[in-house]
Backbone bond lengths (Angstrom), bond angles and torsions (degrees), N, CA, C in turn:
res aa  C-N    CA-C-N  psi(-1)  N-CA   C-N-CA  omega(-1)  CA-C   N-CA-C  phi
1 X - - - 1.450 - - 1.520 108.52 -
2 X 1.868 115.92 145.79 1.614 101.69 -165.77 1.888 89.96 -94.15
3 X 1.125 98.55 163.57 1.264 120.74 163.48 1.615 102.11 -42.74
4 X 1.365 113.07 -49.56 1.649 93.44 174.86 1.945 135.05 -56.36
5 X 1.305 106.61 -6.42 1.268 115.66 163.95 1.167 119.35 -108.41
6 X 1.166 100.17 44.52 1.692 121.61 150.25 0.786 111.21 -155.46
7 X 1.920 109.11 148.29 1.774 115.88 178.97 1.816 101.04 -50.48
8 X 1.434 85.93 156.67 1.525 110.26 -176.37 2.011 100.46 -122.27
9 X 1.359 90.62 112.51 1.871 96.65 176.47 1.625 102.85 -45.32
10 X 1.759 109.22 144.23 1.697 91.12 169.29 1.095 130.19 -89.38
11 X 1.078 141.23 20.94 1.405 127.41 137.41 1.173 117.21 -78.64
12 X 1.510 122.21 10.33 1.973 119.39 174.74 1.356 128.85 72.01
13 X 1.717 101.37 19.04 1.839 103.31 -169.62 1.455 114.76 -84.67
14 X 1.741 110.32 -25.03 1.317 126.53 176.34 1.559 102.96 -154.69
15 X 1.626 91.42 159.41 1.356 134.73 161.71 1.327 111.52 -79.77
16 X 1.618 114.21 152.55 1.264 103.90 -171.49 1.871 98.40 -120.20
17 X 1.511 143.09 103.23 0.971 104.02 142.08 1.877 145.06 -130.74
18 X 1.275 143.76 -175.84 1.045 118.22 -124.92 0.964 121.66 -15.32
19 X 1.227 124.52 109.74 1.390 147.34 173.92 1.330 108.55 53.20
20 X 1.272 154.61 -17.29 1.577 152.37 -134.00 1.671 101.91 -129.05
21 X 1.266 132.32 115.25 1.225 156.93 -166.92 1.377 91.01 -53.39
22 X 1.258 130.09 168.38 1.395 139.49 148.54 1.372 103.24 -161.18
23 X 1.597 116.11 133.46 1.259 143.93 -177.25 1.993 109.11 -63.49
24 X 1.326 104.46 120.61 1.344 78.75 -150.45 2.300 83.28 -106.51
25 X 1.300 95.07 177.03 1.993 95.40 -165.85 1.337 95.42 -75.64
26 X 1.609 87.00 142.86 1.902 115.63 179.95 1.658 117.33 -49.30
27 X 1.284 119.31 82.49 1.390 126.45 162.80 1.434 128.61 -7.58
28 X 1.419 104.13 -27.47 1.457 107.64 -177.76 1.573 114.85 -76.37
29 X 1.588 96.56 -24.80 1.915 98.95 -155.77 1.877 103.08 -62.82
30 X 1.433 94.04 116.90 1.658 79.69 162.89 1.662 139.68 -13.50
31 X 0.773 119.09 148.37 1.487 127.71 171.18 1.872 114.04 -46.19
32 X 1.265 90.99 -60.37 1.520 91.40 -171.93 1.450 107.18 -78.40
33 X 1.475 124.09 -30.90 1.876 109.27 -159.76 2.044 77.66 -95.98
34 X 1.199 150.90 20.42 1.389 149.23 158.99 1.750 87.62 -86.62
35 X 1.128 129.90 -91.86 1.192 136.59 -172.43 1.865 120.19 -30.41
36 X 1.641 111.68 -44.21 1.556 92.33 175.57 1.533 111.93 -104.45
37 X 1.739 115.91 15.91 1.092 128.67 148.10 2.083 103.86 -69.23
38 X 1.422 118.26 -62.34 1.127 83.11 -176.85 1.695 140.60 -71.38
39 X 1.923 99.70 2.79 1.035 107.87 173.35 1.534 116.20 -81.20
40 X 1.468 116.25 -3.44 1.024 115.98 175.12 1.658 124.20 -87.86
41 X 1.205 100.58 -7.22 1.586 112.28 -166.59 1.456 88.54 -104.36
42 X 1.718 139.01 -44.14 1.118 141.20 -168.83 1.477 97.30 -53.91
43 X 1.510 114.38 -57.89 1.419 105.03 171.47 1.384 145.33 -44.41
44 X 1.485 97.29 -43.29 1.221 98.07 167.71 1.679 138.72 -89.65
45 X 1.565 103.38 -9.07 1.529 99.57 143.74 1.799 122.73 -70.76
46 X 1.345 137.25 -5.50 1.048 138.00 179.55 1.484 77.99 -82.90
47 X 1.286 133.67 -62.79 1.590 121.95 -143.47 1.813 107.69 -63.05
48 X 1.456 110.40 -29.53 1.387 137.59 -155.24 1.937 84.45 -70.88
49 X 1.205 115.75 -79.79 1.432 132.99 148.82 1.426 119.35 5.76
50 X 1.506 117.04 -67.43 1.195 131.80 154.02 0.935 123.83 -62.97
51 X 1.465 127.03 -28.13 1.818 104.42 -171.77 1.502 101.42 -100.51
52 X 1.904 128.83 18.69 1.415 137.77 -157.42 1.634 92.59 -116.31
53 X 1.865 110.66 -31.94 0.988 91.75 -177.56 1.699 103.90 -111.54
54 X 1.219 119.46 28.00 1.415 112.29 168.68 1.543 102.01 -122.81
55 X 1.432 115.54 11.08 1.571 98.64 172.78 1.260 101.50 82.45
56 X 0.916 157.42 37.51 1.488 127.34 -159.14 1.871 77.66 -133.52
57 X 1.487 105.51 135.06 1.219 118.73 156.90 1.762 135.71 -68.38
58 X 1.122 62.00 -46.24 1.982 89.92 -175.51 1.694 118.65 -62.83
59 X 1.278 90.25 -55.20 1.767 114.57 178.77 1.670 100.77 -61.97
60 X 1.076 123.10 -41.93 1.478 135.39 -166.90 1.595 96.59 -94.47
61 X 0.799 161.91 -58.62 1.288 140.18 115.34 1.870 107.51 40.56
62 X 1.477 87.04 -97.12 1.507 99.94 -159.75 1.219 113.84 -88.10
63 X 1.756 107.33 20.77 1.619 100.33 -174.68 1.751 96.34 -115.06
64 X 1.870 115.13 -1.10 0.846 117.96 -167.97 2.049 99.70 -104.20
65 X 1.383 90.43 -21.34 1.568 97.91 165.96 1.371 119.99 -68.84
66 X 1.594 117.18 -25.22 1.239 110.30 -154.39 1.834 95.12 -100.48
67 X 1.654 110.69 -19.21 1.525 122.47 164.03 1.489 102.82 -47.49
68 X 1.197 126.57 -60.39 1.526 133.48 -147.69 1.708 97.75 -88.38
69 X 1.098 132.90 -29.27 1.311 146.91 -171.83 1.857 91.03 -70.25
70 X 1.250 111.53 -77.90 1.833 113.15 163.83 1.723 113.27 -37.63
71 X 0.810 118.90 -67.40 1.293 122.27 168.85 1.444 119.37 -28.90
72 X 1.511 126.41 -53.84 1.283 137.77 -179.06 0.972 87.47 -58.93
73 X 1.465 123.70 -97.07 1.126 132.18 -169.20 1.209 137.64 -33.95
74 X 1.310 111.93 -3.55 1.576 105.35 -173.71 2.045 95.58 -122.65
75 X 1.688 97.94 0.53 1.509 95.54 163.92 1.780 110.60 107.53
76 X 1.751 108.46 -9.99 1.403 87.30 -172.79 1.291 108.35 -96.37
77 X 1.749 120.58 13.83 1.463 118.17 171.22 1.283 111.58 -135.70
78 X 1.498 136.82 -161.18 1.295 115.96 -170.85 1.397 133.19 62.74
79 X 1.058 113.68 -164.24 1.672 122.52 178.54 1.308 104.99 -60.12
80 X 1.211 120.61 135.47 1.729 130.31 176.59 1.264 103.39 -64.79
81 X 1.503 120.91 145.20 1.422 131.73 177.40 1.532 125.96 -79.66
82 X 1.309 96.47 -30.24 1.688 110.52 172.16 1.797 111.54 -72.17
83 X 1.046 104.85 164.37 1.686 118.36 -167.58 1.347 113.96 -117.52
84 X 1.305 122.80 -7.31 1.500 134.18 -167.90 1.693 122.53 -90.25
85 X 1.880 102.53 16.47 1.761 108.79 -179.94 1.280 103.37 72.01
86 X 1.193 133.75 -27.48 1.754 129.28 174.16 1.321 134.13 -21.94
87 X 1.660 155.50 48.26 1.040 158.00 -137.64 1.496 104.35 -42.22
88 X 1.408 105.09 136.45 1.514 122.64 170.89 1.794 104.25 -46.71
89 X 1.346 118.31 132.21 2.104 111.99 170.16 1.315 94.27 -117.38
90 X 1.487 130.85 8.54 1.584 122.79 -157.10 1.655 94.90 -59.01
91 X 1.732 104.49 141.87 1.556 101.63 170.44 1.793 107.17 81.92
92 X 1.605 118.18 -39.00 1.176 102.61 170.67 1.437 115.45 -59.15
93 X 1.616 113.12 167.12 1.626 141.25 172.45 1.178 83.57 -69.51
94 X 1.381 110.16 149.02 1.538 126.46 162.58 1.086 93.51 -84.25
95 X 1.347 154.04 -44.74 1.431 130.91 -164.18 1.912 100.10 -81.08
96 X 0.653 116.17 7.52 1.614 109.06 160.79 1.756 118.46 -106.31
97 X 1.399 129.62 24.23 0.972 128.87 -148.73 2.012 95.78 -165.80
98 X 1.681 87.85 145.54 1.637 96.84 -173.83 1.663 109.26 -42.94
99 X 1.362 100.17 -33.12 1.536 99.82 179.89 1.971 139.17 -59.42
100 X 1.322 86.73 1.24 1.778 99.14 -171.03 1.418 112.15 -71.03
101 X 1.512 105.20 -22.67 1.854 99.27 177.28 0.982 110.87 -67.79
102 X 1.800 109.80 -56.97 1.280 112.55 167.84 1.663 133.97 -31.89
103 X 1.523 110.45 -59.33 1.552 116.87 165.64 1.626 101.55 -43.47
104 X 1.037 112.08 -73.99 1.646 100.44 -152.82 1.374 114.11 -54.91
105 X 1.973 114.64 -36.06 1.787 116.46 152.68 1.487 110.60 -27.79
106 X 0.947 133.03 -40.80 1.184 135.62 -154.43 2.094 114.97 -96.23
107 X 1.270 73.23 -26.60 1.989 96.21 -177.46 1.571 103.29 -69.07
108 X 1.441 102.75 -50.01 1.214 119.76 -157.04 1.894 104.00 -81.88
109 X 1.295 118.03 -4.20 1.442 113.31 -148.39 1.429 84.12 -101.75
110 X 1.939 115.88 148.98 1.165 132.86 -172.68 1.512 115.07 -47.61
């Protein structure tokens, strides 16, 4: 499911789902190195996939390195992309986080 079927915080840093924030990719990155970045992560959840259902330690290993490697890079892990001192919530509960008024605005809306 994309990040667009879930509320999006407004300033756009995360997606929300059940309840749990997720850091969503750095807006800035060009068009094209965003795109074979996410082709790079697509791959490597296929590889992750494969090495879960062949057992393979090793392969799963480096197919889970090569997930997090896309990931960095494309902004939803690692160093935060924004510049404004803002503490990372990735993975936090929205109800533990400035964002809960907002969520429930959002619960409550027609």
């Amino acid at each position: 499911m994309s990040a667009n079927a879930h509320p999006v915080t407004p300033d756009g840093r995360y997606f929300v789902v059940r309840g749990r924030l997720w850091r969503r990719s750095n807006p800035s990155l060009p068009e094209e190195q965003r795109a074979a970045l996410v082709s790079e992560l697509m791959t490597g959840r296929r590889a992750v996939g494969a090495a879960l259902r062949a057992a393979d330690k090793a392969h799963l290993a480096e197919a889970r390195a090569q997930v997090d490697r896309a990931k960095v890079a494309l902004g939803e892990r690692g160093p935060v992309w924004w510049q404004d001192g803002s503490p990372d919530l990735n993975r936090h509960l929205v109800v533990n986080t400035p964002y809960a008024g907002w969520l429930r605005e959002q619960d409550s809306a027609p």
